[in-house]
C-alpha positions in Angstrom: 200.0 77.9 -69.3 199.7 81.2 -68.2 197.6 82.5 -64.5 195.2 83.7 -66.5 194.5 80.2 -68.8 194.4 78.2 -65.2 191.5 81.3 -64.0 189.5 80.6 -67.5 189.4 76.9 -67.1 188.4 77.0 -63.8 185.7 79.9 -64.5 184.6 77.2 -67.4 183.7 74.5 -65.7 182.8 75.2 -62.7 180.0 73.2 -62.3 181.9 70.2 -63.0 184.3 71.6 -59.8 181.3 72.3 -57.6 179.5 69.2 -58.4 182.6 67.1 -57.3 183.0 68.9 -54.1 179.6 68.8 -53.3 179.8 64.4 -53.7 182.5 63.9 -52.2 181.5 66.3 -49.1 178.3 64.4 -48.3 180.0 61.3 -48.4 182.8 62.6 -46.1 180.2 64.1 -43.5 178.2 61.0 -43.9 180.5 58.1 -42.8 181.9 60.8 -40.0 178.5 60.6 -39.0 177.9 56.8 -39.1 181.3 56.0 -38.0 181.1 54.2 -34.6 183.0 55.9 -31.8 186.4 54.0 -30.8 187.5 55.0 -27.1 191.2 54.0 -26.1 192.3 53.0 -23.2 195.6 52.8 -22.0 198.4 50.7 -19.3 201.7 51.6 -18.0 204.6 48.7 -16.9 208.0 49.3 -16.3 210.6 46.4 -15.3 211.5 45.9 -11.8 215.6 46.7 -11.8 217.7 43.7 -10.8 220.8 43.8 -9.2 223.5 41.8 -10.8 224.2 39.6 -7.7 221.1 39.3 -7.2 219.2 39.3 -4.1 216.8 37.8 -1.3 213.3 38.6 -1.2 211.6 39.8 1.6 214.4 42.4 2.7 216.8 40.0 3.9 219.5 41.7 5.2 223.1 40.7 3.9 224.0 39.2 6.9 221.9 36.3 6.2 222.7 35.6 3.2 226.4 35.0 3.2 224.9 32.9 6.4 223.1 30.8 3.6 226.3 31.2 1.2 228.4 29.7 3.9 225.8 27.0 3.9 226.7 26.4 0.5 223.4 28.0 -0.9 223.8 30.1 -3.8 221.7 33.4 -4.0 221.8 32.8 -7.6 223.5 35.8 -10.6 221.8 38.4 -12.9 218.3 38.5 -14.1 216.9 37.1 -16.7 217.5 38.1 -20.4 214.2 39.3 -21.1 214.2 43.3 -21.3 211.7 45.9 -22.2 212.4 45.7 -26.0 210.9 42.6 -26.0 207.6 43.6 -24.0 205.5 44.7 -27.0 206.3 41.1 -28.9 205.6 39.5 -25.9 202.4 41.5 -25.7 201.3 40.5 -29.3 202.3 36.7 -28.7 199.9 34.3 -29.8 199.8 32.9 -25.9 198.8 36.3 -24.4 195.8 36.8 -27.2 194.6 33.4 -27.1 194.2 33.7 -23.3 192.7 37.0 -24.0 189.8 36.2 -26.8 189.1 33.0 -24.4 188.2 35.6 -21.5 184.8 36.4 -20.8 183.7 40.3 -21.4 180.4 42.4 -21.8 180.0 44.1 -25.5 177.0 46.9 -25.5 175.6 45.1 -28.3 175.3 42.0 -27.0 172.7 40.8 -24.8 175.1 38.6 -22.7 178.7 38.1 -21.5 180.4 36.0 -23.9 184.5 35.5 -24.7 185.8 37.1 -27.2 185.7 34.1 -29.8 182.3 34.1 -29.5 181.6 37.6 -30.5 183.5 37.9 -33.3 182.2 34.5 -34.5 178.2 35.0 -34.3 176.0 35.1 -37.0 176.1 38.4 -39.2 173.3 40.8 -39.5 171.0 41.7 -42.8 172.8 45.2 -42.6 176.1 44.0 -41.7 175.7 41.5 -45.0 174.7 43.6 -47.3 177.9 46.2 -45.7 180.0 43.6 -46.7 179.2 42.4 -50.1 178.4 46.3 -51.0 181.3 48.7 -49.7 182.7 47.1 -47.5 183.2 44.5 -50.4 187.1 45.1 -51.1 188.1 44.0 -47.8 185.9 41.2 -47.4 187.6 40.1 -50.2 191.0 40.4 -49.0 189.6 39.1 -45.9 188.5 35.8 -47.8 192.0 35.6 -49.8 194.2 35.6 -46.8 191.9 33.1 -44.9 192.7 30.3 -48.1 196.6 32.2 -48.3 197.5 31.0 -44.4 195.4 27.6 -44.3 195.8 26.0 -41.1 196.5 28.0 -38.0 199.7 28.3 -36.7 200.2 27.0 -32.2 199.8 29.1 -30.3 202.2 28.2 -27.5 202.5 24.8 -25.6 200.4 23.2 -22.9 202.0 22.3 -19.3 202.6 18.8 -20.9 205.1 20.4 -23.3 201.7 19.7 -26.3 201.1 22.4 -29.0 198.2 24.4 -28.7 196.7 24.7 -31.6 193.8 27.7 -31.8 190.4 26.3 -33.3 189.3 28.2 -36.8 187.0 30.6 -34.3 189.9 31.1 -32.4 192.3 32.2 -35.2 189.6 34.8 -36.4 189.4 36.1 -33.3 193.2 36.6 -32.9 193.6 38.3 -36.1 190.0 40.3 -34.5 191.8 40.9 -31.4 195.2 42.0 -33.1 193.7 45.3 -34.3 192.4 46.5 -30.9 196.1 46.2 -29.1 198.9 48.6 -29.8 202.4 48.6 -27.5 205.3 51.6 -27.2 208.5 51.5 -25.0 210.5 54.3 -24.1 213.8 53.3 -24.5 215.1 55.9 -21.7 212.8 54.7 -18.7 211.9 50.7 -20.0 208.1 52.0 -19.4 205.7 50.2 -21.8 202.3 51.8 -22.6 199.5 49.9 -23.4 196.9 51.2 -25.4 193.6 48.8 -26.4 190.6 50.1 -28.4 186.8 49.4 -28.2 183.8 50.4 -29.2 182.9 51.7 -25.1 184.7 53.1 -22.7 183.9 50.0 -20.3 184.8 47.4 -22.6 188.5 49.0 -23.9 189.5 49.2 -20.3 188.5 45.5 -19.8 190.5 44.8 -22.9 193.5 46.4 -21.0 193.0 44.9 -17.8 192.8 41.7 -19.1 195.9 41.9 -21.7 197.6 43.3 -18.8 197.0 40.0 -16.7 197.8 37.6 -19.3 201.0 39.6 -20.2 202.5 39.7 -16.5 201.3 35.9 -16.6 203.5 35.3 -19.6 206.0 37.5 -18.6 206.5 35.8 -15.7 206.7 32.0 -17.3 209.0 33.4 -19.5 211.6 34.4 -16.9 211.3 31.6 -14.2 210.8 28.7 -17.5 214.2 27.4 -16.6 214.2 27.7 -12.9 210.8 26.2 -12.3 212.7 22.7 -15.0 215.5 22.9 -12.9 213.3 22.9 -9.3 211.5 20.3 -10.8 214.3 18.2 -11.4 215.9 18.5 -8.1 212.6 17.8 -6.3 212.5 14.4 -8.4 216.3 13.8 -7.7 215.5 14.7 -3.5 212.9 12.6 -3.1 214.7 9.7 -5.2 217.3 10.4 -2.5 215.6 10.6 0.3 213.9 7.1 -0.3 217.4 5.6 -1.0 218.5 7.0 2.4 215.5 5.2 4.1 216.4 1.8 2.1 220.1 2.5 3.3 219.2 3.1 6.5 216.8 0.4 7.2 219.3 -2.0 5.7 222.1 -0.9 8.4 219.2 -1.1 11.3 217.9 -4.6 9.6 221.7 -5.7 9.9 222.7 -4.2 13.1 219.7 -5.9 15.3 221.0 -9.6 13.6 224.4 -9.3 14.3 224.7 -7.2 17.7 228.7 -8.1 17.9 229.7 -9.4 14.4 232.9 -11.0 15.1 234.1 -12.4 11.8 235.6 -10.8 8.9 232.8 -10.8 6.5 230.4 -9.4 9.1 232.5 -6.8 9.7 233.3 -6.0 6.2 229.6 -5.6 5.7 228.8 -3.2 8.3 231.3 -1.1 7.0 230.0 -1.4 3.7 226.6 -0.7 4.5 227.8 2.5 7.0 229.5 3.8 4.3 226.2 3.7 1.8 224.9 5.2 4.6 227.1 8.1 5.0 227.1 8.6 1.0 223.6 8.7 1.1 223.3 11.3 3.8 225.7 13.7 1.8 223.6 13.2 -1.4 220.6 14.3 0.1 222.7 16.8 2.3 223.3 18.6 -0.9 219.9 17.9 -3.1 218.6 19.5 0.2 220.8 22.6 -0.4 220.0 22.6 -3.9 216.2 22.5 -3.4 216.6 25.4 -1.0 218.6 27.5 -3.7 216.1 27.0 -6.3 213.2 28.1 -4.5 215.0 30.8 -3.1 215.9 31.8 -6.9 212.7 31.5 -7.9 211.3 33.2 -5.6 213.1 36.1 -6.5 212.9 36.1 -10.4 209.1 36.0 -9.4 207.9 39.9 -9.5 209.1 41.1 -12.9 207.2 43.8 -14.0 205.4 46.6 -12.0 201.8 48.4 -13.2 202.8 52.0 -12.8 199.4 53.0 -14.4 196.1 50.7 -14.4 194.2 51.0 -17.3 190.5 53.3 -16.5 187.6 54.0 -18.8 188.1 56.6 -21.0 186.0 59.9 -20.8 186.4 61.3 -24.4 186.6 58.8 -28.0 189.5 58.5 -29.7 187.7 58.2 -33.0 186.2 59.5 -35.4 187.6 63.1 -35.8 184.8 63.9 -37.5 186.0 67.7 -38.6 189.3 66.2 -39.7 186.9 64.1 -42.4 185.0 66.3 -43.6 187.9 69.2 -43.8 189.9 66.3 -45.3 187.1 65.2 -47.9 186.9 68.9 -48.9 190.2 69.4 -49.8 190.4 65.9 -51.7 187.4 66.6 -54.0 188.5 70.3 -54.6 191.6 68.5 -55.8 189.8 65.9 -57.7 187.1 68.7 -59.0 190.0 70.5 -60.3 192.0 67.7 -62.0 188.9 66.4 -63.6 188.5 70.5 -65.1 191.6 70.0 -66.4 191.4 66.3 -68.3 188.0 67.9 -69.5 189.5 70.9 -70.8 192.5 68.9 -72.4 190.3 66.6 -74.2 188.0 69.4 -75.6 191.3 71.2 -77.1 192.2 67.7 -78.5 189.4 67.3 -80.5 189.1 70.6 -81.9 193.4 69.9 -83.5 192.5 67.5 -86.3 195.4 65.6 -85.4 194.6 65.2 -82.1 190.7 64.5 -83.2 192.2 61.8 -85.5 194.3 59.8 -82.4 191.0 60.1 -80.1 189.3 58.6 -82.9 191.6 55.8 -83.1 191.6 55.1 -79.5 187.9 55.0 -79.5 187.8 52.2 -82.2 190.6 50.5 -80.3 189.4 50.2 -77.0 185.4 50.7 -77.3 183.0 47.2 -78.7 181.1 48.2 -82.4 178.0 48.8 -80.8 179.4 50.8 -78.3 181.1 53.4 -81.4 178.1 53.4 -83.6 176.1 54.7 -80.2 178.7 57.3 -79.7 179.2 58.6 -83.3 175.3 58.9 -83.5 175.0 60.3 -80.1 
């Protein structure tokens, strides 16, 4: 097919072109215009660097702690293995949104504060119905299918009792809600994460941020102390376990001492010497549980301040969304493109049916594919 063949089809049907663009146009300019605005708002962390020996905090000066070392405390060894790759998963973590949709915030369409779970969850409008079974239909659908698909919800996490938690159906909409609105990037040179949230106000996707930002350092921080705060608590157990069996001890020796002032015999003797030496072994248990208590808080102390906000999230002064040029530019160029295809099928088809041949296969497909009733219409029409 020659330029000049491509020029005459065009020039043919150029209605059909025109007519196209002009559809698709006004449908392009007119969800750019009804689009609601989307404003993002945006977070900055980076990882506090850890030395590998570790470290007191506070600014304690070396000299003090090999004091403690010569005391037998440990300052403890390298940081946890939780780095910045991990940030964004940790981000999107079931635990960190659940805390988040249970928060409390302030939506311009609402006439009260209300969590998260209860937004997403109230009763739909007339319009917003009649959006969703109409064009919006295809994706309330798919909505609807992956609701039966996953079933149950999946926990969310544990409680402090070492329990599942287990999100409520309201709950689980609102985490897949909530999952839309959070995005997270590291750069792999610096370890900064940026947090970026989207709302439908300026107010509200900072709040988003702030609040994601909270729960995140929160989880963050659980994460890296989880074995140090299990160990702490078993030494406390162990101390005070100690510490009463040192009492016991000790009251026993006392009990014995004040009955027999000047034991004389054999066995007397045999059991103050027993007794002093439970004594003594219980002073050097709790000697150490001591120490070990001290070296546990002391590490968790220090594996306390993980991360650091280099950038607090603001309100944003500009939306993000729509680009409402970029539609309609975009919706030109796609129905031009669609405009011209069609001029071309069009133009096929009329050839085809002037070749007998090709008359006699259109013909057939017809009778194939089209009901009686629908071929008698079309061969008197």
């Amino acid at each position: 097919m020659s330029l000049l063949d491509i020029l005459l089809v065009l020039a043919r049907h150029k209605t059909l072109i025109l007519r196209t663009v002009l559809v698709f146009t006004l449908l392009g300019a007119t969800y750019a215009l009804l689009a609601p605005e989307e404003f993002i708002s945006e977070a900055r962390v980076v990882r506090e660097a850890q030395t590998e020996g570790g470290g007191l905090p506070g600014g304690i000066s070396g000299g003090l702690a090999g004091g403690l070392s010569g005391l037998g405390i440990s300052l403890g060894g390298a940081a946890s293995g939780l780095t910045p790759a991990a940030f964004p998963d940790v981000l999107q973590s079931r635990e960190v949104r659940l805390a988040v949709v249970r928060d409390t915030f302030r939506f311009s369409d609402a006439k009260r504060p209300m969590t998260y779970v209860e937004y997403v969850n109230r009763p739909p409008g007339a319009l917003s119905q009649i959006l969703d079974y109409t064009l919006l239909l295809p994706w309330t659908l798919k909505s609807e299918l992956g609701r039966v698909i996953s079933g149950s919800p999946a926990p969310a996490g544990t409680t402090k009792t070492g329990d599942p938690v287990i999100p409520s159906e309201e709950e689980d909409e609102a985490l897949k809600a909530i999952s839309d609105k959070i995005s997270a990037s590291v750069d792999e040179e610096t370890g900064l994460m940026t947090i970026s949230t989207t709302a439908a106000t300026p107010q509200l996707a900072a709040s988003f941020s702030e609040t994601f930002l909270d729960h995140f350092t929160t989880r963050v921080r659980e994460i890296r102390t989880q074995k140090v705060r299990e160990r702490l608590q078993f030494v406390e157990d162990r101390f005070r376990e100690a510490e009463h069996e040192l009492e016991r001890a000790e009251d026993e020796l006392a009990q014995f001492l004040e009955r027999n002032q000047n034991p004389t015999t054999a066995t007397l003797q045999f059991r103050r010497d027993r007794l002093q030496r439970q004594v003594s072994f219980k002073e050097q248990l709790y000697s150490n549980l001591q120490s070990q208590l001290t070296q546990t808080r002391l590490d968790l102390q220090r594996r306390q301040p993980v991360t650091t906000v280099v950038e607090r999230p603001v309100p944003p002064i500009e939306p993000s969304a729509p680009n409402r040029t970029l539609i309609v530019l975009l919706s030109l160029i796609v129905s031009s493109l669609i405009g011209i295809g069609a001029a071309f099928v069009k133009s096929s088809v009329e050839r085809t049916r002037d070749d007998s041949e090709g008359g006699e296969k259109i013909a057939e497909i017809r009778d194939q594919l089209l009901p009686t009733s629908l071929q008698e219409k079309t061969k008197t029409g």
